[in-house]
C-alpha positions in Angstrom: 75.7 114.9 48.1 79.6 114.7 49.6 80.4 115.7 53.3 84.2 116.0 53.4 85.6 114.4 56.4 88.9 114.5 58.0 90.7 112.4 55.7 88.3 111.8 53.0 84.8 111.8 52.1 81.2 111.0 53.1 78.5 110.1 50.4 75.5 111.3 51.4 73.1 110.0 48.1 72.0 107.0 46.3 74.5 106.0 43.9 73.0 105.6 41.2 73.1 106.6 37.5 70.8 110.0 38.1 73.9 111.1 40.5 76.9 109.2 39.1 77.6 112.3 36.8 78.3 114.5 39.5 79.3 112.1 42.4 82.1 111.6 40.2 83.3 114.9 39.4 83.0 116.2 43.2 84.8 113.2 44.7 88.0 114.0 41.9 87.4 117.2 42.6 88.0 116.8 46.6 90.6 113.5 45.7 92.6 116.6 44.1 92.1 119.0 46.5 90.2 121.2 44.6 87.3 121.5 46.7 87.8 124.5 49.0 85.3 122.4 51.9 87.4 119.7 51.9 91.1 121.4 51.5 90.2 123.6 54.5 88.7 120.2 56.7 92.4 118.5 55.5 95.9 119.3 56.8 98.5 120.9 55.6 99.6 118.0 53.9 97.2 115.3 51.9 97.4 112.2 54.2 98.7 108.8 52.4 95.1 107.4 52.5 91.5 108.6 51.6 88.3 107.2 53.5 85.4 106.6 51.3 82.5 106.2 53.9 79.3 104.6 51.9 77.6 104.0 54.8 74.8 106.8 54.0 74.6 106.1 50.5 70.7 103.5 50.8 70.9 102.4 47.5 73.8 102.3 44.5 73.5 100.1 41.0 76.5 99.5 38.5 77.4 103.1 38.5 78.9 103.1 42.1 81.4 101.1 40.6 82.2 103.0 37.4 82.6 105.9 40.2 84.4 104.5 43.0 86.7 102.4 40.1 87.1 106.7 39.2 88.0 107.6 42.3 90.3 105.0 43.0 92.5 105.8 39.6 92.3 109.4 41.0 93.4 108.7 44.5 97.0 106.1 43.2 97.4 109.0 40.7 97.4 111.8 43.5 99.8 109.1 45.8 97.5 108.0 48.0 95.7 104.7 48.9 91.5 104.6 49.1 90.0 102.7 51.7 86.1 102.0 51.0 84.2 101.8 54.5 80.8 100.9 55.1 79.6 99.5 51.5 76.2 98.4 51.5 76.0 94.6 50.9 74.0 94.7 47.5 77.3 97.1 46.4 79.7 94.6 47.3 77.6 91.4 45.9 77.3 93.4 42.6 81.3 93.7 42.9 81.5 90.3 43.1 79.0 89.6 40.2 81.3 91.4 37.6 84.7 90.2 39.2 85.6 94.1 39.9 85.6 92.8 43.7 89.1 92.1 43.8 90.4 95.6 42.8 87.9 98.1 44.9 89.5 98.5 48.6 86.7 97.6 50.9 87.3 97.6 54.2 87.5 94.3 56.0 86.4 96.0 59.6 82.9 96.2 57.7 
């Protein structure tokens, strides 16, 4: 579902409203360090940014948002900045459609 990787996260499943539910609570739950997989793939210290790589997600609705919105609230409240890489194009265009866009970090390198 989640692959931690070294300074962030990999999601490996649609994102879609049958996974949002727990998509959300694993990628707090590794935001926080509370995940014992990704605490031990970190340092010592959490870095200043978190990598959300969406690039083996194949398909993701509304939800995605509702979640990566989520992990964004999670990541400024643990100090750190999110950078969202590799967002599929119907993600961002959906982003765009209800003007949430503007606040979710996408990468521009995509």
């Amino acid at each position: 579902m989640i692959d931690s990787i070294p300074g962030g996260l990999r999601v490996t499943v649609p994102m879609t409203v049958g996974s949002a539910s727990a998509l959300l609570a694993a990628g707090c739950s590794i935001l926080r360090g509370k995940d014992a997989a990704a605490t031990a793939a970190s340092s010592e210290s959490q870095p200043s940014s978190f990598t959300v790589d969406l690039g083996a997600i194949g398909e993701a609705d509304s939800s995605a948002l509702t979640i990566l919105l989520a992990w964004l609230r999670t990541a400024r409240e643990t100090g750190r900045a999110l950078e969202i890489r590799h967002a599929p194009a119907g993600l961002t265009s959906l982003a765009e459609l209800y003007g949430v866009a503007p606040l979710l970090p996408f990468s521009a390198a995509d």
